[in-house]
C-alpha positions in Angstrom: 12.8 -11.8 -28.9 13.0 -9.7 -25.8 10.3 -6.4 -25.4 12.1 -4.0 -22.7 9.7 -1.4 -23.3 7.7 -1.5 -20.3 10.4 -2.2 -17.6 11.7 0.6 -19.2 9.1 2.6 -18.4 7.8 2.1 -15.3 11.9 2.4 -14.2 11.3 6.2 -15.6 8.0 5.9 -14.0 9.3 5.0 -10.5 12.6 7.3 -11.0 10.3 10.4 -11.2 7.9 9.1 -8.7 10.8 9.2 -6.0 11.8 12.1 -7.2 8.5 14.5 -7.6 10.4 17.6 -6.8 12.8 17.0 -9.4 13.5 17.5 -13.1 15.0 14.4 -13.9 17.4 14.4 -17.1 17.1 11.4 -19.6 21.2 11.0 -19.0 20.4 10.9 -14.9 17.5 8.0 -16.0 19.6 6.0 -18.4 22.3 6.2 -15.6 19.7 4.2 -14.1 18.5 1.9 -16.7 22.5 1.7 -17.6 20.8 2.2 -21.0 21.7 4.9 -23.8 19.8 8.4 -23.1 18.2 7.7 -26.7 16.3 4.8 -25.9 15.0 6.6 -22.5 14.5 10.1 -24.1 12.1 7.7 -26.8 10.0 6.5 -24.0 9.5 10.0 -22.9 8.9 11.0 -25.6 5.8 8.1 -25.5 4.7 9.1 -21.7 4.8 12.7 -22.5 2.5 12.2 -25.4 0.3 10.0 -23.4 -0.1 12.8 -20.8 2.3 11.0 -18.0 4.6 12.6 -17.3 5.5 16.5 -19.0 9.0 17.5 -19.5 10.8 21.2 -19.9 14.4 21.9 -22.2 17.0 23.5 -21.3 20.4 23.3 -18.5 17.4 22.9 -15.7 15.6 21.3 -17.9 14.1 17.2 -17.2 10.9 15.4 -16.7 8.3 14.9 -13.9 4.8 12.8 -13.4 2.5 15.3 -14.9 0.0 13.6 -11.8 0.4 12.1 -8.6 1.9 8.9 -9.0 -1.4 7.8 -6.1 -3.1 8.6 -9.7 -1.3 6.7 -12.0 -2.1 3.2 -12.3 0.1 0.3 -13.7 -2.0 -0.6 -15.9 -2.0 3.2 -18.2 1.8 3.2 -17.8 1.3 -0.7 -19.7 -1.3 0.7 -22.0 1.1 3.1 -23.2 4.0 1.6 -24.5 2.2 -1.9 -25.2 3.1 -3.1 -28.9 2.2 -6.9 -28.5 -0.4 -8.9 -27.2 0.8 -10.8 -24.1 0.6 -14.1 -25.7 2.8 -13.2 -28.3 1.5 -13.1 -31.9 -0.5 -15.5 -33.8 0.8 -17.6 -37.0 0.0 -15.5 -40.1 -0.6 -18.0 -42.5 -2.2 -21.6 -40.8 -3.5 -24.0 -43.2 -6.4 -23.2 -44.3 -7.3 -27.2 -45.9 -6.6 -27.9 -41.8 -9.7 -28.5 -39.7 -7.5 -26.7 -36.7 -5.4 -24.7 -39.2 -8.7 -22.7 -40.4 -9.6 -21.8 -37.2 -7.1 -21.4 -35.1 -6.9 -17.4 -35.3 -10.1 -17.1 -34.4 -10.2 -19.0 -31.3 -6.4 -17.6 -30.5 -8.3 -14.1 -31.3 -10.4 -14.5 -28.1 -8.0 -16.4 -26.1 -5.5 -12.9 -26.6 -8.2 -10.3 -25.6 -9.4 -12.3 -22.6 -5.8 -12.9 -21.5 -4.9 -9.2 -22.5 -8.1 -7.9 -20.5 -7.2 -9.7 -17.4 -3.7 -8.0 -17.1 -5.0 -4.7 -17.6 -7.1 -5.6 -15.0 -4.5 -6.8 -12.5 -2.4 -3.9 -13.5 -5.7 -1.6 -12.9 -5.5 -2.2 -9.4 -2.0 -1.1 -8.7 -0.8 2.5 -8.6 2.4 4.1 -9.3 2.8 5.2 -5.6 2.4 1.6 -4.3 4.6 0.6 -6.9 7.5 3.0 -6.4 6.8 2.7 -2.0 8.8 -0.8 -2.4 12.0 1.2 -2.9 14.2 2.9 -0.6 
């Protein structure tokens, strides 16, 4: 199982950070992604709403950061389009007749939110503009 979604977006992300002037089209980003405008116009779709990035129709029409990208850590751009924990997911049905089977969700439980809280945190500390300054 491979989870694109937030390479995708911090790609759109650093796209419109280099570009801040610019209204960048979804065909111009997937051109970049070599993805299908679709799946790029989606994720906009999931940044707009999340108050990233705001976006106009139209011939001149495109997107730009809705904020500085000094103001936009990596860790909201991660927040948004998270739909897993980082570990994964855990086994639905264990055994529940098994001294580790009855327990084992619980313990994973805590084990995911610690592990989940310590990339947010990591990500916390990193902003777009530091991201997007390793490129050319």
């Amino acid at each position: 199982m491979s989870n694109t979604r937030f390479a995708t977006a911090i790609h759109i992300m650093t796209l419109l950070a280099k570009s801040p002037q610019d209204w960048l089209s979804s065909e111009w980003i997937a051109s970049s992604i070599n993805v299908n405008p679709v799946v790029v116009r989606k994720e906009i779709g999931v940044l707009r709403e999340s108050g990233l990035i705001i976006s106009k129709q139209g011939k001149e029409g495109g997107s730009q950061l809705a904020k500085s990208a000094t103001a936009i850590t990596i860790s909201e751009i991660y927040s948004v389009v998270k739909n897993t924990e980082v570990l994964g997911k855990k086994n639905q049905n264990p055994n529940p007749a098994c001294s580790v089977g009855k327990e084992i969700n619980n313990h994973l439980n805590d084990l995911f939110i610690e592990t989940d809280q310590l990339v947010l945190n990591f990500l916390g500390n990193k902003s777009l503009q530091e991201f997007s300054d390793q490129f050319e």
